[in-house]
N, C-alpha and C positions, 0 to 999 in steps of 0.2 A: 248815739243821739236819735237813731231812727226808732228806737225801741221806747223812749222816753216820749217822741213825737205823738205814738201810737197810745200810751196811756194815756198822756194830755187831751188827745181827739177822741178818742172814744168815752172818756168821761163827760168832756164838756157836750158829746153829740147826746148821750143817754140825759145828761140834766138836761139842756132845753127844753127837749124831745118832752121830757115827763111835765118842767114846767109849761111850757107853751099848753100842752094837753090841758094840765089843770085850769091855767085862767081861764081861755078858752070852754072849757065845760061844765065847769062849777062857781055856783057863785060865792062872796065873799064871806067866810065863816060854815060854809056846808062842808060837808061830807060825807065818807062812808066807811063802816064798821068792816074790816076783811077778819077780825079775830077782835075777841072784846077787847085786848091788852093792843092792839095794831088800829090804826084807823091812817086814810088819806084823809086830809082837814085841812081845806085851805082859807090860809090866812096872807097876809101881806105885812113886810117890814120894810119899814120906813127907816132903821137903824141897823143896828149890828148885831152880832149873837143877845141871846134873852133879852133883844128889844131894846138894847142900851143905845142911847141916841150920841151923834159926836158935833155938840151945839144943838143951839134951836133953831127950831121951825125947816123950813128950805132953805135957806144959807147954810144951817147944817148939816142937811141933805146933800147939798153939792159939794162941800170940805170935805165928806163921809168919801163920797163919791172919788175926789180925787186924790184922798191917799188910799183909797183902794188900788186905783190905775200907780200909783208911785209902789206902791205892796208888791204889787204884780211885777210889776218890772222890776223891782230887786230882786225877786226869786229868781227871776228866770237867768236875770244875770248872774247871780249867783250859783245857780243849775247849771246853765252853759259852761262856766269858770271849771268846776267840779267835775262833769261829763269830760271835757277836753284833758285837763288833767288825767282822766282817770279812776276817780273814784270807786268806791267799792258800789256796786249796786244794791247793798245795804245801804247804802247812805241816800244816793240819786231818784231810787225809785221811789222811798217815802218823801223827799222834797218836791217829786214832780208829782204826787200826790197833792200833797199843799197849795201846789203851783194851780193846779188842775179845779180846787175848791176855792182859789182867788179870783181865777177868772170867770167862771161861773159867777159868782156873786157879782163880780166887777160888770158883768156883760147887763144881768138884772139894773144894776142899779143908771146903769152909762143908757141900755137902748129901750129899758121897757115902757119908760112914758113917751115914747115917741109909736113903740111896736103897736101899745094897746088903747083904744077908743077912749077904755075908764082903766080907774085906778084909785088909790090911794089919796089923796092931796092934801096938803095941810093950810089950816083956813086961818087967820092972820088975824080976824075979830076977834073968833074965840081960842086962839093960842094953842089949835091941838089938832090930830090929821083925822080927817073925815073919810070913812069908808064908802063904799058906792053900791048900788043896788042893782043885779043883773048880771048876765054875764057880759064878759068882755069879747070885743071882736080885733082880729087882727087890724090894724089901721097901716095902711100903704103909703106911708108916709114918704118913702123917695120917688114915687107915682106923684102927689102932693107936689112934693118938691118941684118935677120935674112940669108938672102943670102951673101950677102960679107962680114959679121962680120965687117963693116967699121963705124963709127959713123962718120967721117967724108964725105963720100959719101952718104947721105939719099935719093936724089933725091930731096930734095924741093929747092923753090926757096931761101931762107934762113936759118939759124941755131935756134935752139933753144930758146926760150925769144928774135927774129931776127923777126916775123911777126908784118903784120898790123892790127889794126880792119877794120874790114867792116863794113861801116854804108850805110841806106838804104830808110831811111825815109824824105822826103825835101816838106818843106811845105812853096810854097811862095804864102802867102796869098795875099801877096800887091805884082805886081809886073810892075811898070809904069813909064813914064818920069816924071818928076816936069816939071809944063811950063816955058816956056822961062822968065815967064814975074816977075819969081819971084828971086826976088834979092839974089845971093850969089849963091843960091842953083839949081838954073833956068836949064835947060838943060838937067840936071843930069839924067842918070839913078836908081831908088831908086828901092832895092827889099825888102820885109818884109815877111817871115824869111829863112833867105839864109843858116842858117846851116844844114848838114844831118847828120843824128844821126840813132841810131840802138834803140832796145829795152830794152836793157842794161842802154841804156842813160834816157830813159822814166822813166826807175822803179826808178834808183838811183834819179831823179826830182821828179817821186811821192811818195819815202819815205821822202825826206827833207820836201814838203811841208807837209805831213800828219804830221811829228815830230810838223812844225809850227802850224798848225793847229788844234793839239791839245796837246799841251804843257801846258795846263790848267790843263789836267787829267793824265797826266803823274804821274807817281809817283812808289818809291822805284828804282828810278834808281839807279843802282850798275856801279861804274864810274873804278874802279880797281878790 
């Protein structure tokens, strides 16, 4: 378990660490070029992978929110069951990978409108979330706390299970017209691969594929 404990922490210490750094430094839709096909680009999600939203507006920001927190704790319980059992480390290390990019995302979405001054917010006139201009500061919100005893004024840009993740990583490999001359598609702008994702998004893709990968040698999974 200690070994397991140790992947979990040091993942979730490396994502903050990078996220914190980005909001903090960069403002909303900047970036910078480290290889033409590689760029850090931060953007903010208000939803789930490619932007998929779970309901609308903030009500479905906070439902997002807390079947994240339910996600999470079935892995873990499900991790724990499996590690005590036994499992093969084929199997445990790719699930606490998983484990590792739920909480992650979980922490983003549960403390960042409280951590951060701005953010993301979605406006309720025009039915869509509005981006902010600047960069962001930490906001000392259980300082806050402990000064006006108010849970309602914390100073962040939203409430509780109310943030977004920040993602930061954008890799357009391909990114060029199609010619004119080709039928249908001709003209077009094509980019490959236009989604930005964080490190959270990496691990939870490289424990699925490790599961796939060696599902041969799996064995003694414990499913309840």
């Amino acid at each position: 378990m200690k070994r397991i404990f140790l992947i979990v922490f040091f993942i979730l210490l490396i994502d903050q660490i990078l996220k914190i750094y980005i909001k903090t430094h960069f403002e909303l839709g900047s970036g910078v070029s480290i290889f033409p096909f590689f760029w850090i680009f931060f953007v903010e999600n208000p939803g789930m992978i490619y932007g998929i939203h779970f309901g609308n507006g903030y009500c479905g920001k906070i439902l997002l929110s807390v079947f994240r927190f339910f996600l999470v704790f079935f892995i873990f319980f499900f991790l724990y069951k499996n590690v005590k059992k036994g499992s093969s480390y084929y199997f445990t290390i790719p699930i606490s990978l998983i484990l590792s990019g739920a909480i992650g995302n979980f922490l983003d979405s549960a403390l960042y409108g409280l951590l951060f001054d701005t953010g993301t917010v979605y406006n309720n006139e025009y039915c869509k979330w509005i981006p902010y201009n600047g960069i962001s500061k930490i906001n000392y919100f259980f300082y806050n706390f402990l000064k006006n005893k108010n849970l309602v004024n914390l100073g962040g840009y939203a409430s509780f299970m109310g943030g977004c993740v920040v993602d930061l990583f954008y890799f357009p490999i391909i990114d060029t017209y199609i010619p004119h001359w080709i039928p249908i598609f001709g003209g077009q702008h094509f980019k490959f691969f236009k989604p930005v994702f964080n490190l959270s998004d990496i691990v939870i893709f490289a424990g699925f594929s490790l599961l796939l990968l060696f599902k041969n040698k799996i064995k003694n999974v414990k499913i309840l």
